[in-house]
Backbone as XML, in Angstrom:
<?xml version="1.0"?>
<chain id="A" units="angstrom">
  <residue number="1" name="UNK">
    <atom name="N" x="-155.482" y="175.401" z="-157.942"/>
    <atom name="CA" x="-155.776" y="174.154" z="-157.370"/>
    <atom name="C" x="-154.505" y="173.374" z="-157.067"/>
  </residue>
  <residue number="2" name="UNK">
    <atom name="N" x="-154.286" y="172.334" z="-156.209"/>
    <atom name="CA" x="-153.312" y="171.716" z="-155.371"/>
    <atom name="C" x="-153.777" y="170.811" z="-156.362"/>
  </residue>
  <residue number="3" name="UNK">
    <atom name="N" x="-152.630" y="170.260" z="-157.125"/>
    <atom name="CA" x="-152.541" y="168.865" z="-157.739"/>
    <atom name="C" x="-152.031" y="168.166" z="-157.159"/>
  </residue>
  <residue number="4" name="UNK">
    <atom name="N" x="-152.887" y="166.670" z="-156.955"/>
    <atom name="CA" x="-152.763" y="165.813" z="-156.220"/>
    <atom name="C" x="-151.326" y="164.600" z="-156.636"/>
  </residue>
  <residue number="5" name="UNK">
    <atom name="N" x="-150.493" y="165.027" z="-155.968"/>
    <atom name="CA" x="-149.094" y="164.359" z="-156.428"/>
    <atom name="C" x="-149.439" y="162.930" z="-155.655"/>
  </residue>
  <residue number="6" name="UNK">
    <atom name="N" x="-148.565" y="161.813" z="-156.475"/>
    <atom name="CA" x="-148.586" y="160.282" z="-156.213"/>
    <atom name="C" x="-147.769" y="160.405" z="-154.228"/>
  </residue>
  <residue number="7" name="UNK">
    <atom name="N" x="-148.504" y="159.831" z="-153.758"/>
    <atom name="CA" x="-148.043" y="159.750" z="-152.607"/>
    <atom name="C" x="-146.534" y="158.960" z="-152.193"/>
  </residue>
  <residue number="8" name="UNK">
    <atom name="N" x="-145.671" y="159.399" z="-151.627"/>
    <atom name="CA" x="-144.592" y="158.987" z="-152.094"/>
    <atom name="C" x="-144.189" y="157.438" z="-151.611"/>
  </residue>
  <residue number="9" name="UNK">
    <atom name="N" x="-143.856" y="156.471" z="-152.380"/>
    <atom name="CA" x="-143.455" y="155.212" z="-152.013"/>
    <atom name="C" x="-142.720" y="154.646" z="-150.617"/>
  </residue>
  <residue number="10" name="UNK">
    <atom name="N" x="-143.471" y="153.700" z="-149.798"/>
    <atom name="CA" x="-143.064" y="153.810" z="-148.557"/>
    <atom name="C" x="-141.266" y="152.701" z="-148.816"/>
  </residue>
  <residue number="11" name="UNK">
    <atom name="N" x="-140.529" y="153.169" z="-147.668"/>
    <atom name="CA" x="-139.142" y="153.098" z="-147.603"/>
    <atom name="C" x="-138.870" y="151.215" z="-147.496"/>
  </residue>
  <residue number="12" name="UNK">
    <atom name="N" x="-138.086" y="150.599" z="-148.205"/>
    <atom name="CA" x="-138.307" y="149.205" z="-148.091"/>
    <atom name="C" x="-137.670" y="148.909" z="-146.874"/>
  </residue>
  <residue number="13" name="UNK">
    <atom name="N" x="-138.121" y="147.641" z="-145.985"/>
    <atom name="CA" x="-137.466" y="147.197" z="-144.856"/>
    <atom name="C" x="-136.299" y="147.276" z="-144.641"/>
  </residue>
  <residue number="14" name="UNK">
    <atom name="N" x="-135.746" y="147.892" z="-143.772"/>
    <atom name="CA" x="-134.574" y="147.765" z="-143.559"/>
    <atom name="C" x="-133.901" y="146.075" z="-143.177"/>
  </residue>
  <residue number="15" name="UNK">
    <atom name="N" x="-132.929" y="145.848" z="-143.105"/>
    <atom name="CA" x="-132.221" y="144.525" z="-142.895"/>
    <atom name="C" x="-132.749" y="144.087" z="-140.953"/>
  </residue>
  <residue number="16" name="UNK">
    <atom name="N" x="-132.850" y="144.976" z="-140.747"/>
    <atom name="CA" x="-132.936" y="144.779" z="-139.068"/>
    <atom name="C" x="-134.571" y="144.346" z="-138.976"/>
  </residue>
  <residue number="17" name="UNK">
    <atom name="N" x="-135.707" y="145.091" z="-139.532"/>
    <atom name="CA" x="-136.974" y="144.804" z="-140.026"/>
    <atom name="C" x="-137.114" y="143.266" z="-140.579"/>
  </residue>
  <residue number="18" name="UNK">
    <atom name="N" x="-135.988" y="143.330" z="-141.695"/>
    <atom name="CA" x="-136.643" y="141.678" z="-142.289"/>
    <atom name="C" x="-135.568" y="140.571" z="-141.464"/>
  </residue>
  <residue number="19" name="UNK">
    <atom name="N" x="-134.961" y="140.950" z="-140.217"/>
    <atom name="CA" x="-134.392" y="140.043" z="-139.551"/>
    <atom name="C" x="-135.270" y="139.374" z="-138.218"/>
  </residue>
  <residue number="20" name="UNK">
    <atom name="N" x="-136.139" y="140.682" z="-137.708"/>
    <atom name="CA" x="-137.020" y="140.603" z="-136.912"/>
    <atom name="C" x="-138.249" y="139.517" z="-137.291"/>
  </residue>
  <residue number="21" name="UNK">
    <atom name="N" x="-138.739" y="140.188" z="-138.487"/>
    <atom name="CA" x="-140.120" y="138.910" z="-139.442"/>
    <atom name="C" x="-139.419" y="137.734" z="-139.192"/>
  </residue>
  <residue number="22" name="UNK">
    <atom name="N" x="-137.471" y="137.257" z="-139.643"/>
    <atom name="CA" x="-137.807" y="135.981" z="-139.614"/>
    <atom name="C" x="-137.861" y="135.368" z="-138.340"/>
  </residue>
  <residue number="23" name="UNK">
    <atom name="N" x="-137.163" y="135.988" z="-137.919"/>
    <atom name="CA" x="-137.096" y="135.438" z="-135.973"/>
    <atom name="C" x="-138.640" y="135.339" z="-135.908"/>
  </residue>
  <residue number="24" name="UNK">
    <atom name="N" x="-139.325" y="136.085" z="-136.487"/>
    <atom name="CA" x="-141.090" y="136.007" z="-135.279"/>
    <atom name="C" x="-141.882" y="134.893" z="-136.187"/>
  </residue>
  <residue number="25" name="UNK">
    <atom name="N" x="-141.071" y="134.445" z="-137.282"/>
    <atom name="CA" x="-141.806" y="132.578" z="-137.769"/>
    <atom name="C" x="-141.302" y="131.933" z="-137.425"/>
  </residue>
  <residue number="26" name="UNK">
    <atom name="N" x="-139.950" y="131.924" z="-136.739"/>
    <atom name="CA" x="-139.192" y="130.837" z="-136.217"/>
    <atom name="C" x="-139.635" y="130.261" z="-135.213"/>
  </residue>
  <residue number="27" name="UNK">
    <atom name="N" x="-140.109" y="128.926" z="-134.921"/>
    <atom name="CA" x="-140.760" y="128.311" z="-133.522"/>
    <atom name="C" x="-139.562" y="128.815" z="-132.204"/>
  </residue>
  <residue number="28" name="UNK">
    <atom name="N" x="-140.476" y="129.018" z="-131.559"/>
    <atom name="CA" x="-139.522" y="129.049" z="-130.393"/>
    <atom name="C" x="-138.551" y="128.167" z="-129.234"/>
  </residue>
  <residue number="29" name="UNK">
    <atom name="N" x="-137.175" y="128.183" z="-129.655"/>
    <atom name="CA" x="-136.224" y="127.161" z="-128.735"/>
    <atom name="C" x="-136.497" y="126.582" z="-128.279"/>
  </residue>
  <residue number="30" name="UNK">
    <atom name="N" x="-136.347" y="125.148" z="-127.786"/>
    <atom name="CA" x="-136.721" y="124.619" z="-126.328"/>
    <atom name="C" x="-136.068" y="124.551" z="-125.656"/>
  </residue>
  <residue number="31" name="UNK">
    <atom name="N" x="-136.194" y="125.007" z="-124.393"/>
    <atom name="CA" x="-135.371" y="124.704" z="-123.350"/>
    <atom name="C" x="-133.994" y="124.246" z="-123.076"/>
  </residue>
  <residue number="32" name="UNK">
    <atom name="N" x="-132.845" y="124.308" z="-122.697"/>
    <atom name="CA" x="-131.710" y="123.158" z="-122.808"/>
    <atom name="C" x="-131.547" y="122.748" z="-121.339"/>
  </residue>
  <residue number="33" name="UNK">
    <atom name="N" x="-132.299" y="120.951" z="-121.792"/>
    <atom name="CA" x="-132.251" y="120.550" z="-120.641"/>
    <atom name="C" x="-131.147" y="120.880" z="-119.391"/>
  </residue>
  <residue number="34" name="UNK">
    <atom name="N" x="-130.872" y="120.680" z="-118.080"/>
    <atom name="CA" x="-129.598" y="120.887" z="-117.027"/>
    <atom name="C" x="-128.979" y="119.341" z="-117.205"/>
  </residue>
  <residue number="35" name="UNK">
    <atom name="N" x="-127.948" y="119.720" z="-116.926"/>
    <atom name="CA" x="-126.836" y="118.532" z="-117.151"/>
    <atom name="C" x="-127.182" y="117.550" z="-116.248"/>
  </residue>
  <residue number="36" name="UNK">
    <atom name="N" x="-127.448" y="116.207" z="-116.178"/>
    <atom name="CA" x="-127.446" y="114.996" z="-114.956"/>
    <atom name="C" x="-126.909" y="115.521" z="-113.725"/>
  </residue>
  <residue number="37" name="UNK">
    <atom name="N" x="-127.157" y="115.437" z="-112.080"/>
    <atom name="CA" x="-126.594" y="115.748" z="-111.174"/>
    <atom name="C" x="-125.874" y="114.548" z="-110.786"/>
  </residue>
  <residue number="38" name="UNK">
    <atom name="N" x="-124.574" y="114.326" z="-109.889"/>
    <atom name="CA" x="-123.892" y="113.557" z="-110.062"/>
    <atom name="C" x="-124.393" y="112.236" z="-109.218"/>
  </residue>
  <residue number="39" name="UNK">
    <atom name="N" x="-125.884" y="112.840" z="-108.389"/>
    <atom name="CA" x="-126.477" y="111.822" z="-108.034"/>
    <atom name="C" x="-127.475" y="110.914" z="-108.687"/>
  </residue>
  <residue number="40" name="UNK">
    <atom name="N" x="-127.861" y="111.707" z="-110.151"/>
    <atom name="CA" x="-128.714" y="111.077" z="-111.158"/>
    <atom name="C" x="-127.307" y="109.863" z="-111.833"/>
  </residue>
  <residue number="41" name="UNK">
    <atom name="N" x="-126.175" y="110.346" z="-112.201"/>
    <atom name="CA" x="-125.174" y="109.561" z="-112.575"/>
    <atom name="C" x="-125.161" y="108.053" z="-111.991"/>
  </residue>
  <residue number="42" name="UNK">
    <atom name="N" x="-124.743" y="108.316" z="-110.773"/>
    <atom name="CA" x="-124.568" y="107.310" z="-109.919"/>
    <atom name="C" x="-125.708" y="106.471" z="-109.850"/>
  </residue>
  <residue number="43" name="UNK">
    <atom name="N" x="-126.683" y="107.225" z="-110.093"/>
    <atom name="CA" x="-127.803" y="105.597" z="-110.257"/>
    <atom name="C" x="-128.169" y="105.112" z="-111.176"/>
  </residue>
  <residue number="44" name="UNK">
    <atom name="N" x="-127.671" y="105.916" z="-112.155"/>
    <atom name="CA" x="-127.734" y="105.264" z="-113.512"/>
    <atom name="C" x="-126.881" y="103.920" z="-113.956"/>
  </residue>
  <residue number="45" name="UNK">
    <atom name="N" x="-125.223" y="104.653" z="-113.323"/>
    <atom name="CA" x="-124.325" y="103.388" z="-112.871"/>
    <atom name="C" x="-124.754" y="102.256" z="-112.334"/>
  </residue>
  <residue number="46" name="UNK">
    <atom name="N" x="-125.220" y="102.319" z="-111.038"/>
    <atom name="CA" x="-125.680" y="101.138" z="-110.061"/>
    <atom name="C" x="-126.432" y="100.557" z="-110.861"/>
  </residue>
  <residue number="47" name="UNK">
    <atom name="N" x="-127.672" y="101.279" z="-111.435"/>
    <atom name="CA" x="-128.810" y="100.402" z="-112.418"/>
    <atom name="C" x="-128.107" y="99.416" z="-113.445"/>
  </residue>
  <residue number="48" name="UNK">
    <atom name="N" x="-126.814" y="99.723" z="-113.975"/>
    <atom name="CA" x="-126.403" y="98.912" z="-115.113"/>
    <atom name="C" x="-125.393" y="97.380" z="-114.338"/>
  </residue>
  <residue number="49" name="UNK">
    <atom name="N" x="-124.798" y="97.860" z="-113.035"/>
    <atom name="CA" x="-124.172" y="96.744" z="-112.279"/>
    <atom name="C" x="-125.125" y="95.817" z="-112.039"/>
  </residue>
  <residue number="50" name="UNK">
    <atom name="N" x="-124.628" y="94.709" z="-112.235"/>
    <atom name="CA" x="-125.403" y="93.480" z="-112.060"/>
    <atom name="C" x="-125.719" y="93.191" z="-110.201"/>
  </residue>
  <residue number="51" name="UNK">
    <atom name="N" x="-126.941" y="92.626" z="-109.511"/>
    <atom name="CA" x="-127.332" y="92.990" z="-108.511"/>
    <atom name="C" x="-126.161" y="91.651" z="-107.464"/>
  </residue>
  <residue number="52" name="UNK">
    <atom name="N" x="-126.009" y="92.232" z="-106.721"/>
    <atom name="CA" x="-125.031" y="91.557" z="-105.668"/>
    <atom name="C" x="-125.574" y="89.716" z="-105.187"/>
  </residue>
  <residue number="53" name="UNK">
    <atom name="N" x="-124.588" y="89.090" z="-105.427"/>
    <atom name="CA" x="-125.587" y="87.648" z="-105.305"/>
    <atom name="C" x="-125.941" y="87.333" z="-103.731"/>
  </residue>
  <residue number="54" name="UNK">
    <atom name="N" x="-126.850" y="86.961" z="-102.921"/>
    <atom name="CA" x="-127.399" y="86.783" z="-102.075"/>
    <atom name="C" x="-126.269" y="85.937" z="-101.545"/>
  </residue>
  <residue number="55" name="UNK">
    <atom name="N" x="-125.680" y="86.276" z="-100.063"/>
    <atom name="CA" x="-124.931" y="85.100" z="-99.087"/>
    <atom name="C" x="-125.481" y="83.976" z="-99.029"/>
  </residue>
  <residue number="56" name="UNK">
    <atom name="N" x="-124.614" y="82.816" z="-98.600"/>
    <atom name="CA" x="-124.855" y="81.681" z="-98.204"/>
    <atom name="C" x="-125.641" y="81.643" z="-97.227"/>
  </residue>
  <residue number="57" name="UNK">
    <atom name="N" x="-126.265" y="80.342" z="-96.977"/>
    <atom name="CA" x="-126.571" y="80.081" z="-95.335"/>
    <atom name="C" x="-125.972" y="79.512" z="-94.758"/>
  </residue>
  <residue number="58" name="UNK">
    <atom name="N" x="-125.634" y="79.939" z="-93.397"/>
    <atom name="CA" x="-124.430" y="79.679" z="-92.769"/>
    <atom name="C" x="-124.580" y="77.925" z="-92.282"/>
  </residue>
  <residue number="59" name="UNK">
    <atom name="N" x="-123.379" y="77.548" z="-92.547"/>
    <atom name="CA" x="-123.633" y="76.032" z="-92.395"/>
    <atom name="C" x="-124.236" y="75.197" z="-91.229"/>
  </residue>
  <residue number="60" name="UNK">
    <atom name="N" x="-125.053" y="74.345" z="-91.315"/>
    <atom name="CA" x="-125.641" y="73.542" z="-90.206"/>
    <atom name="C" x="-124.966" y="72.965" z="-89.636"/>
  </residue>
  <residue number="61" name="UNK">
    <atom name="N" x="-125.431" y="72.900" z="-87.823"/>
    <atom name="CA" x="-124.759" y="71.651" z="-87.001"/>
    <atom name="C" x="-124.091" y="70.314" z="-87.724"/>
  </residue>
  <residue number="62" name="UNK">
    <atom name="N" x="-125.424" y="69.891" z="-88.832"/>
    <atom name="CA" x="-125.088" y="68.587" z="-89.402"/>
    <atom name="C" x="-123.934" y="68.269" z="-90.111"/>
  </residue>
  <residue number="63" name="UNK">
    <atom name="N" x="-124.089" y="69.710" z="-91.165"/>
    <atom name="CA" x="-122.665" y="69.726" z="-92.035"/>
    <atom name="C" x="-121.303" y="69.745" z="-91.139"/>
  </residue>
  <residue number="64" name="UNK">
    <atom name="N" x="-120.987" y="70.948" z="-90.403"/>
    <atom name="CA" x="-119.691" y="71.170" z="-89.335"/>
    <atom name="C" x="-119.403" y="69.600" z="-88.741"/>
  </residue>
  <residue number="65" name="UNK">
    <atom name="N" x="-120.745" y="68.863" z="-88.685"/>
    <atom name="CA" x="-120.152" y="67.456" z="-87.703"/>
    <atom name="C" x="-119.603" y="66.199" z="-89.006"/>
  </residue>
  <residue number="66" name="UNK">
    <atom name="N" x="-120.061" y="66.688" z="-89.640"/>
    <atom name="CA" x="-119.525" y="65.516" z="-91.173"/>
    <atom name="C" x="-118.410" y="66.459" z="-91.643"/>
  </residue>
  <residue number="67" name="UNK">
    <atom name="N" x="-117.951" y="67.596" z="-91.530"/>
    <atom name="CA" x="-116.528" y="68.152" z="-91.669"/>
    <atom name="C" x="-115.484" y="67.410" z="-90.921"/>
  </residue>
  <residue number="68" name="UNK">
    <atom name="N" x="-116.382" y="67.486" z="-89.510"/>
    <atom name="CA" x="-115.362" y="67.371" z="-88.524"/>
    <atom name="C" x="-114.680" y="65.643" z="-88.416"/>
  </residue>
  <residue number="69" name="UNK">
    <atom name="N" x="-115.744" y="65.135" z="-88.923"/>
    <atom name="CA" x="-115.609" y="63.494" z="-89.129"/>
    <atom name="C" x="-114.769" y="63.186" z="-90.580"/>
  </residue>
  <residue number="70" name="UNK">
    <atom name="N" x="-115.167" y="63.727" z="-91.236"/>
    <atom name="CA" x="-114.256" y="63.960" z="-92.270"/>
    <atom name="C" x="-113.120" y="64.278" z="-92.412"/>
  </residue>
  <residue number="71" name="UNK">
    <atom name="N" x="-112.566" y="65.145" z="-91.772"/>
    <atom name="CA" x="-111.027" y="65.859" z="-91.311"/>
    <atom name="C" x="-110.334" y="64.580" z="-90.460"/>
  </residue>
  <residue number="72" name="UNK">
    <atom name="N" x="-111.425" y="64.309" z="-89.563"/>
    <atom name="CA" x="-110.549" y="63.145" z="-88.342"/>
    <atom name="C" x="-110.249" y="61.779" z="-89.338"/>
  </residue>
  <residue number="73" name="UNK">
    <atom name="N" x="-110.926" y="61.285" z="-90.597"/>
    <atom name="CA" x="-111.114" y="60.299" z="-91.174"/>
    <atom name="C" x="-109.834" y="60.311" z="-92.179"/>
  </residue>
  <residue number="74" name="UNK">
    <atom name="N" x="-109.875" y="61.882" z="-92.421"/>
    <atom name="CA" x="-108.672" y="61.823" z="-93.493"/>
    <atom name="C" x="-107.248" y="62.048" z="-92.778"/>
  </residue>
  <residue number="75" name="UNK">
    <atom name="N" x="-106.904" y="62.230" z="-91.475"/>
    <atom name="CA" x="-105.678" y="62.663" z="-90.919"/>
    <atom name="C" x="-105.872" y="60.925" z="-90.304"/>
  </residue>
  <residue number="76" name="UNK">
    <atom name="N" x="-106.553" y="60.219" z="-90.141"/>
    <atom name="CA" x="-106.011" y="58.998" z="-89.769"/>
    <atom name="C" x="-105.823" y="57.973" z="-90.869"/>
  </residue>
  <residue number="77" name="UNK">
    <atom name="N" x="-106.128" y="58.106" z="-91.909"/>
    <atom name="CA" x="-106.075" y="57.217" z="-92.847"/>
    <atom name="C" x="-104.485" y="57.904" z="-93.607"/>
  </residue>
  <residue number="78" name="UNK">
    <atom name="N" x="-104.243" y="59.318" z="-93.992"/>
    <atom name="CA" x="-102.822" y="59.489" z="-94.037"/>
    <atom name="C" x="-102.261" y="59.833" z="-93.047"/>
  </residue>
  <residue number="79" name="UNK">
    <atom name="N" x="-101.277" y="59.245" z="-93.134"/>
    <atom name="CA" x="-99.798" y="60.264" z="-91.775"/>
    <atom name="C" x="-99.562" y="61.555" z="-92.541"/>
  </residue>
  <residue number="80" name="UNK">
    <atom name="N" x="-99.310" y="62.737" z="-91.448"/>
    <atom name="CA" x="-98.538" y="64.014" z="-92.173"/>
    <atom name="C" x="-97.106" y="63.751" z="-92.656"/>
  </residue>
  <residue number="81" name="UNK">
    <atom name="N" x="-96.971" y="64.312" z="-94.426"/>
    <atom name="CA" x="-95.690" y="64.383" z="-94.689"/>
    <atom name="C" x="-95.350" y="65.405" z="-93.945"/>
  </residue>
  <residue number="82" name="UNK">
    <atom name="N" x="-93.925" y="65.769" z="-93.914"/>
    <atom name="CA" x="-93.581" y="66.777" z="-93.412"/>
    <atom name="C" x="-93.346" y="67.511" z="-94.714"/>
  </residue>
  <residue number="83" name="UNK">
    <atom name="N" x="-93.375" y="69.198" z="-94.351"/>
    <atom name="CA" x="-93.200" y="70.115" z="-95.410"/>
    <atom name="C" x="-92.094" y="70.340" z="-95.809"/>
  </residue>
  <residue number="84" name="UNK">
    <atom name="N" x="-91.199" y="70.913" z="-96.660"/>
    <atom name="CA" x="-90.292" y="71.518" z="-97.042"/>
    <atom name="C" x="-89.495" y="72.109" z="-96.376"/>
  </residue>
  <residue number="85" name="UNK">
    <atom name="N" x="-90.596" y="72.862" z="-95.184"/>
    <atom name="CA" x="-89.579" y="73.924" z="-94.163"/>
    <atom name="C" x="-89.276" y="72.926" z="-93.035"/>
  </residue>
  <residue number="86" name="UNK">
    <atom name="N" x="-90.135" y="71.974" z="-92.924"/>
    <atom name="CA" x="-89.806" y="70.759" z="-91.401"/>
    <atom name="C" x="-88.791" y="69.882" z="-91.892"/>
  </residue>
  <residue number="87" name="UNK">
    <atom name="N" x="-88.818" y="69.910" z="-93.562"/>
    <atom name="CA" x="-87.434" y="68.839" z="-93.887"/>
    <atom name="C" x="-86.320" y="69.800" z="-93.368"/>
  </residue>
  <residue number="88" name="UNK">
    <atom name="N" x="-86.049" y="70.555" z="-93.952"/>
    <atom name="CA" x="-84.644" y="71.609" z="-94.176"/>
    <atom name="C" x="-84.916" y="72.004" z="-92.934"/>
  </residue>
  <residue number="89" name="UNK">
    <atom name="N" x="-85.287" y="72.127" z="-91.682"/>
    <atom name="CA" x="-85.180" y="72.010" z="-90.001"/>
    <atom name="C" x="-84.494" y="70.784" z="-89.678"/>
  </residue>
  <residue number="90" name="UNK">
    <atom name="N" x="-85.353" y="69.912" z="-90.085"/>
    <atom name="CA" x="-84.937" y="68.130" z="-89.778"/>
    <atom name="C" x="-83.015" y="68.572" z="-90.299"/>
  </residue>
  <residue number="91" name="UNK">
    <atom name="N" x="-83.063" y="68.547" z="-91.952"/>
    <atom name="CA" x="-81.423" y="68.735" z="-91.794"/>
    <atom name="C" x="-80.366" y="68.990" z="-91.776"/>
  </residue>
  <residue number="92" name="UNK">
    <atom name="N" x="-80.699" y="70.451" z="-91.112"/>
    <atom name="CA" x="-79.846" y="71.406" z="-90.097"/>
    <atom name="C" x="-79.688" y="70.749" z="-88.911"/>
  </residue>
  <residue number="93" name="UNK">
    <atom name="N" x="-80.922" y="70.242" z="-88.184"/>
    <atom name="CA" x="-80.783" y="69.838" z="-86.823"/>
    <atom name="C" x="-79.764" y="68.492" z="-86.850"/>
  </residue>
  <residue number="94" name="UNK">
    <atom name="N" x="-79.990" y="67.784" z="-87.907"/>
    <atom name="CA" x="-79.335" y="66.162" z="-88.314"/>
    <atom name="C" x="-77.967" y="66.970" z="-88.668"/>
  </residue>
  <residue number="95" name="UNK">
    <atom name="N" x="-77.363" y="67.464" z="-88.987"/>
    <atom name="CA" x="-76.148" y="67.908" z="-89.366"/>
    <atom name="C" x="-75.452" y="68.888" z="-88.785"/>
  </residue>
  <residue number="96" name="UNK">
    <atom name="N" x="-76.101" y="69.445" z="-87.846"/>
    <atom name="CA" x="-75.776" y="69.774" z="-85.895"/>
    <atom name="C" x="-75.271" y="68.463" z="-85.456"/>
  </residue>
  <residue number="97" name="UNK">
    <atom name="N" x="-76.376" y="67.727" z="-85.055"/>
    <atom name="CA" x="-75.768" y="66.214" z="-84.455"/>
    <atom name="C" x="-74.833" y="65.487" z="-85.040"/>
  </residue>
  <residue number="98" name="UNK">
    <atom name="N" x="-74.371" y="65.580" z="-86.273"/>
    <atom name="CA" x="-73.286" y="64.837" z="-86.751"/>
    <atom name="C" x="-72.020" y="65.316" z="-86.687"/>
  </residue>
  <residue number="99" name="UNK">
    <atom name="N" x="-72.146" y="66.560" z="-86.612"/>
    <atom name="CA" x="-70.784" y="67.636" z="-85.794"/>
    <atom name="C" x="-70.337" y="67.345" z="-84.706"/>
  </residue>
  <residue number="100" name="UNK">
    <atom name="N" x="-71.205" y="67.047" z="-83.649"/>
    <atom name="CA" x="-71.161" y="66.712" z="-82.778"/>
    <atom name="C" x="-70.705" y="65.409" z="-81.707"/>
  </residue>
  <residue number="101" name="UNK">
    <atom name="N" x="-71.525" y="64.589" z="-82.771"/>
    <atom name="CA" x="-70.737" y="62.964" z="-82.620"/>
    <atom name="C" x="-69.348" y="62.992" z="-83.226"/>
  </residue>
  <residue number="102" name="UNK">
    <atom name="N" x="-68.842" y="63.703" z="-84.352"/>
    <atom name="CA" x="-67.822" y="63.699" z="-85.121"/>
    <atom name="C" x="-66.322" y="64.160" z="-83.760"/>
  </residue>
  <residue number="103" name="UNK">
    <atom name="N" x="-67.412" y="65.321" z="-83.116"/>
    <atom name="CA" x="-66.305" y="66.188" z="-82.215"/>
    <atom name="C" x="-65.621" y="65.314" z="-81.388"/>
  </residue>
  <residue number="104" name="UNK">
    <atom name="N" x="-66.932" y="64.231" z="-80.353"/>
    <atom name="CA" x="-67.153" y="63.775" z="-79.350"/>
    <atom name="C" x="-66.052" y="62.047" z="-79.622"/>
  </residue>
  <residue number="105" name="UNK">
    <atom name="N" x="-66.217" y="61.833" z="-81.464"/>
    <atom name="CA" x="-64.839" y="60.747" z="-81.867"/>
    <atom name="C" x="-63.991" y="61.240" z="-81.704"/>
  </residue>
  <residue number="106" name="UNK">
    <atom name="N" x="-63.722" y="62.785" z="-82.364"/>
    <atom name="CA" x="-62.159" y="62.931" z="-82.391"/>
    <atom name="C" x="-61.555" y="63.248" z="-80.255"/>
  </residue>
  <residue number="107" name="UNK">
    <atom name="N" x="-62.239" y="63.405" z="-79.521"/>
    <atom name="CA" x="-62.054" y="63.902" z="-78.321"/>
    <atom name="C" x="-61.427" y="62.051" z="-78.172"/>
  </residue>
  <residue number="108" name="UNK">
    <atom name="N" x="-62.741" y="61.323" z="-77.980"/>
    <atom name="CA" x="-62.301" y="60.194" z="-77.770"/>
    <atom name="C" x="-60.977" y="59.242" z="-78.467"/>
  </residue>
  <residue number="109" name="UNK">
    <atom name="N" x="-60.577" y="59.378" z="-79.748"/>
    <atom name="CA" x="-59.815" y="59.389" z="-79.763"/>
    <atom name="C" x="-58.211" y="59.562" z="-79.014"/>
  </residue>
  <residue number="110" name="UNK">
    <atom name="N" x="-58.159" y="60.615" z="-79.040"/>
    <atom name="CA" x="-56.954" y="61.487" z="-78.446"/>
    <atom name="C" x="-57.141" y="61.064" z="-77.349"/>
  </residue>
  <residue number="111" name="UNK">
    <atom name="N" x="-58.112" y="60.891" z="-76.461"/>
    <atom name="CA" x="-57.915" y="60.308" z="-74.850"/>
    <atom name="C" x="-57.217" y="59.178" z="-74.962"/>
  </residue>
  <residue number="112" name="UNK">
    <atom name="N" x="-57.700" y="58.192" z="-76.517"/>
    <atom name="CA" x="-57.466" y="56.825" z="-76.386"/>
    <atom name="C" x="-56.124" y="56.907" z="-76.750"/>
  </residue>
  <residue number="113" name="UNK">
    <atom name="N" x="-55.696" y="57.685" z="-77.512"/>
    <atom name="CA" x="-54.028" y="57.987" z="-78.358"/>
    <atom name="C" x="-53.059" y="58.301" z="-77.006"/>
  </residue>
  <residue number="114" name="UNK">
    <atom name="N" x="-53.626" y="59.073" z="-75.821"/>
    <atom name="CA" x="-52.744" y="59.361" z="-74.776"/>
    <atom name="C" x="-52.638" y="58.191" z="-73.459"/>
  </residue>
  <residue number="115" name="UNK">
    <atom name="N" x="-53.904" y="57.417" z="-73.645"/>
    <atom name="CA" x="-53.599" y="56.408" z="-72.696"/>
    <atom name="C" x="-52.778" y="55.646" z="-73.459"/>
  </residue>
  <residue number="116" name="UNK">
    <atom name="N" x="-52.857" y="55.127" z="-74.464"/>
    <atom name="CA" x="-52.478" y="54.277" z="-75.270"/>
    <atom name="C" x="-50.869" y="54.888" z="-75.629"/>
  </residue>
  <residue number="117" name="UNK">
    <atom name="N" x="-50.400" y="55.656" z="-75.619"/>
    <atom name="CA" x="-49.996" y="56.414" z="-76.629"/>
    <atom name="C" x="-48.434" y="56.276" z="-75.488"/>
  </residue>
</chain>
């Protein structure tokens, strides 16, 4: 008779076996979102800039004519000083002419030194 020997003990998991089990309880990854496109950027930017303030309205007939009365009111009530650059013109030009009269003594002179003279 064939005696019935213990059937032989099955081989324990290998490392690759019990690496597989844990991967197949592990939930599965999600996705990795795609990076912003540089046109999602840019409006994200704009969204955070504060919104551009609305123009003026362009000024009325009424206002331009109370400028204009205004301007004429204030140039007749002061005289123009002259500026800085119209002084220092003024005296260059004033100290031209005093060269000049100066020249026009000493000429006269000497005419008067030779009639006289």
């Amino acid at each position: 008779m064939i005696a019935l020997l213990p059937a032989p003990a099955p081989a324990p998991p290998s490392a690759a076996d019990i690496a597989r089990a844990v991967v197949a309880l592990l939930p599965a990854p999600a996705p990795t979102p795609a990076p912003p496109s540089a046109a999602e950027i840019a409006s994200a930017l704009r969204a955070l800039l504060p919104a551009p303030a609305p123009a003026p309205p362009p000024p009325s007939a009424n206002d331009i004519a109370f400028a204009v009365v205004a301007l004429l009111h204030a140039s007749a009530a002061t005289p123009a000083s002259p500026s800085a650059v119209e002084m220092t013109e003024l005296k260059v030009k004033n100290a031209v002419l005093e060269e000049r009269i100066r020249g026009l003594e000493l000429r006269a002179e000497k005419r008067m030194a030779g009639v006289w003279g």
